[in-house]
C-alpha positions in Angstrom: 47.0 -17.8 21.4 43.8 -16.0 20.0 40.4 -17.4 21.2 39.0 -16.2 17.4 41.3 -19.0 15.8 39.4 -22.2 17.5 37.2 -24.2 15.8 35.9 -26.0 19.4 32.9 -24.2 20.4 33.5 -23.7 23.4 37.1 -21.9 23.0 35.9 -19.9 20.4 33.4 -18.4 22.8 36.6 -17.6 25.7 38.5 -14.6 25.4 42.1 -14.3 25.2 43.3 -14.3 28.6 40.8 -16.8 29.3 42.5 -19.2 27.0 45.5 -18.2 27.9 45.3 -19.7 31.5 44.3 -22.7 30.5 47.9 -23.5 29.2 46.4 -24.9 26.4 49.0 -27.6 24.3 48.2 -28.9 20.7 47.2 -32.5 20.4 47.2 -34.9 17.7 44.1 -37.5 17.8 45.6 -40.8 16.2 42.9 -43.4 15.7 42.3 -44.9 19.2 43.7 -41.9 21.2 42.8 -42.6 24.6 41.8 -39.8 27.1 40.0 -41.5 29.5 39.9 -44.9 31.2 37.5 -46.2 33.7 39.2 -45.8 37.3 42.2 -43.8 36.1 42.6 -40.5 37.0 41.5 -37.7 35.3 44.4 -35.7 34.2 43.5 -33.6 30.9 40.9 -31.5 29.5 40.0 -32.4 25.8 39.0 -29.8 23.4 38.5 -31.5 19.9 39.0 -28.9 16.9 38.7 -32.0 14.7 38.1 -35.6 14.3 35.2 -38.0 16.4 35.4 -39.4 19.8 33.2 -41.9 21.8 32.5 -42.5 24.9 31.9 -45.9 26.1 30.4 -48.2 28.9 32.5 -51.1 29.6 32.0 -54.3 30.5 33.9 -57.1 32.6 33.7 -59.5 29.7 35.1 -56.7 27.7 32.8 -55.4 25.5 31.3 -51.9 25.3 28.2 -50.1 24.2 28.7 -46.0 23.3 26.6 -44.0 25.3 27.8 -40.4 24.3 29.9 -38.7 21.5 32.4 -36.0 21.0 33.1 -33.6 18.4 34.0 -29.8 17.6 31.5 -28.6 19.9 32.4 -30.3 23.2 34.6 -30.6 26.4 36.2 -34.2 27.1 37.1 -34.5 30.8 34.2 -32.0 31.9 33.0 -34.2 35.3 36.8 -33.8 36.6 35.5 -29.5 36.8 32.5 -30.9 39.3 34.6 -32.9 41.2 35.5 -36.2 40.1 38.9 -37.1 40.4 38.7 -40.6 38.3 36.5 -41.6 34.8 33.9 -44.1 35.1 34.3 -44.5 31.4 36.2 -45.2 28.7 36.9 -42.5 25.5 39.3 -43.3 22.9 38.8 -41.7 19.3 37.1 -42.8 16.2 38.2 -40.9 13.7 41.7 -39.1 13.9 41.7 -35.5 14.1 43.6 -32.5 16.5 43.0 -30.0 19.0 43.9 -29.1 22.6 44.5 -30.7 26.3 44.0 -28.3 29.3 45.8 -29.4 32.0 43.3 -30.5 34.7 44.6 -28.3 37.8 44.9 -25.0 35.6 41.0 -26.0 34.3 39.6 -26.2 37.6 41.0 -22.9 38.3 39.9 -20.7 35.9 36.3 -22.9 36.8 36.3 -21.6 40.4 36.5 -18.3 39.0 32.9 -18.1 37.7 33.3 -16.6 34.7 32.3 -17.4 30.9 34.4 -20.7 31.1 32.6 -21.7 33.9 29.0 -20.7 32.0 30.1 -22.7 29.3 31.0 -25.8 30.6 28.1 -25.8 32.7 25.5 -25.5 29.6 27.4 -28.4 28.0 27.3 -30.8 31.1 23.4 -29.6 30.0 23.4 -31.0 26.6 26.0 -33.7 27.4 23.3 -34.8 29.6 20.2 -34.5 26.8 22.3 -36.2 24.6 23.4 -39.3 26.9 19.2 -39.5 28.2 18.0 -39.3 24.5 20.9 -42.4 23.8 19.6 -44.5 26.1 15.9 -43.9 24.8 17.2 -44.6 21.4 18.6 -47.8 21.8 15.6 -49.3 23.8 13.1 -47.7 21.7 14.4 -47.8 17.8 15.4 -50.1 15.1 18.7 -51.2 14.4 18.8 -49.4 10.9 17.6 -46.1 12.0 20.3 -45.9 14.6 23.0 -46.7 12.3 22.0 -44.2 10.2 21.5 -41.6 13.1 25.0 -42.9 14.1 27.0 -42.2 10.4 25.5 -39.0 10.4 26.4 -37.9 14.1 29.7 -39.1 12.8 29.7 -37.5 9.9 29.2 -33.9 11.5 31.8 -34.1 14.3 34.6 -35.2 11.9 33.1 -33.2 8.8 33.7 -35.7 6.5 31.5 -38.4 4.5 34.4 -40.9 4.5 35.6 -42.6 7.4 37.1 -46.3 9.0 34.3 -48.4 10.3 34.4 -52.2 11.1 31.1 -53.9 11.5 32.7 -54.9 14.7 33.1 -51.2 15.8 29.5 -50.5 15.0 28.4 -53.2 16.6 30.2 -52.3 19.6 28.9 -48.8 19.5 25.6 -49.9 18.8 24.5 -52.5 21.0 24.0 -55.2 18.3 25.9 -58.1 16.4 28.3 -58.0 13.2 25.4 -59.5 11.4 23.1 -57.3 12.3 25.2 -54.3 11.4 25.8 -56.4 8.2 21.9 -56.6 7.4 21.4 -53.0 8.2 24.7 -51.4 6.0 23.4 -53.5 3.3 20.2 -52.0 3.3 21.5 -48.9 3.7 23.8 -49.4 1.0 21.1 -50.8 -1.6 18.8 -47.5 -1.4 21.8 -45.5 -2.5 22.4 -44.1 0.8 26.0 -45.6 2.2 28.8 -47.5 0.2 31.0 -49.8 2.5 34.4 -51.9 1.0 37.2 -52.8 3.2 36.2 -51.2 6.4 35.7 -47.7 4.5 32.4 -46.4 4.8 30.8 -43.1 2.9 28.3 -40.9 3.0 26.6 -40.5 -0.9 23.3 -39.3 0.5 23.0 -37.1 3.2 19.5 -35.9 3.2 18.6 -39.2 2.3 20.1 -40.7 5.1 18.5 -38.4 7.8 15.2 -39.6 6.5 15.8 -42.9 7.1 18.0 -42.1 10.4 15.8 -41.8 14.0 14.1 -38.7 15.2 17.6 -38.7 17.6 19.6 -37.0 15.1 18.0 -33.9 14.9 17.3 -33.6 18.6 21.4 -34.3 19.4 22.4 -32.3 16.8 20.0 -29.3 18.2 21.2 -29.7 21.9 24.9 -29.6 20.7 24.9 -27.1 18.2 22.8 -24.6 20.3 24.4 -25.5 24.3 26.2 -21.7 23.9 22.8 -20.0 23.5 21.2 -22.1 26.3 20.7 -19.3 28.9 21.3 -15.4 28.2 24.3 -14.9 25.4 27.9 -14.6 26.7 28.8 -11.1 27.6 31.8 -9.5 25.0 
């Protein structure tokens, strides 16, 4: 398997014998997918080439608020490499897509070696980390409507699509609020031009619109996760 061929950031930046001892095995991400759970063990690494997942705090009355996201550019299962043995969390997928699972034992193997897999996942436990601290400042610090914008369009770059399944019960879930505050907020959305919702299905019409309405949050994720490989010195070839 050829490391040029990848779409995940991070493989695409491995070399060939790298990625071959990671006995990588396809995976298809059906909506809901679950890869971690809090207090089971850890048992794959996750490599999205496609598709959205979230990762969520959960609560013993059930209910969740997202702290982080996944997409193209990141490693699911990344904590298990410094040690951790079981998730504290819970992430499932929110828009179906594909890629790869790493078997944990052969991940923290080629880890130990120090090489460029090891550089890599370090500088994304980095911007995993910016992204989770500039979450929490988000939700304590910003309107409902500019997250949800911030949140479509976060969505809308790790699945590369304007059109995806979203229940105002999701998004409140993600978000931290109620169904009827994600209804007030879509709607508004919806009446400047910028969203059309029907029957769960949500789109994207206007993109640039949308990021001026969305939080100063969505440029700063989308910097720390589009830029984690150029953190430190570039990769040797």
């Amino acid at each position: 398997m050829e490391a040029g061929i990848f779409k995940n950031t991070l493989l695409r930046m491995l070399d060939a014998r790298t990625v071959s001892r990671l006995n990588l095995a396809p995976v298809k991400f059906e909506l809901n997918y679950e890869m971690e759970y809090p207090h089971r063990p850890i048992k794959y690494l996750y490599f999205l080439e496609s598709g959205m997942a979230s990762m969520t705090a959960t609560f013993k009355d059930g209910s969740q608020v997202e702290v982080s996201t996944f997409g193209f550019e990141s490693i699911i299962g990344v904590s298990s490499l410094m040690g951790a043995k079981r998730s504290l969390n819970r992430i499932y997928t929110q828009i179906a897509g594909h890629g790869y699972a790493s078997p944990v034992d052969a991940a923290r193997k080629e880890f130990r070696l120090g090489g460029d897999f090891q550089t890599l996942a370090l500088r994304y436990v980095q911007a995993q980390l910016d992204q989770a601290t500039q979450y929490v400042g988000c939700n304590a610090k910003h309107q409902f409507e500019p997250r949800l914008a911030r949140w479509l369009l976060v969505c809308s770059d790790r699945s590369h699509t304007d059109t995806f399944r979203m229940s105002h019960e999701l998004l409140a879930d993600m978000l931290g609020g109620t169904r009827a505050t994600v209804t007030l907020a879509a709607g508004s959305l919806k009446r400047k031009g910028l969203i059309e919702y029907k029957r769960g299905i949500m789109r994207i019409v206007d993109s640039p619109g949308l990021e001026k309405v969305a939080c100063e949050c969505y440029q700063v994720i989308k910097y720390h996760l589009k830029n984690y490989a150029e953190f430190d010195m570039p990769i040797a070839e």
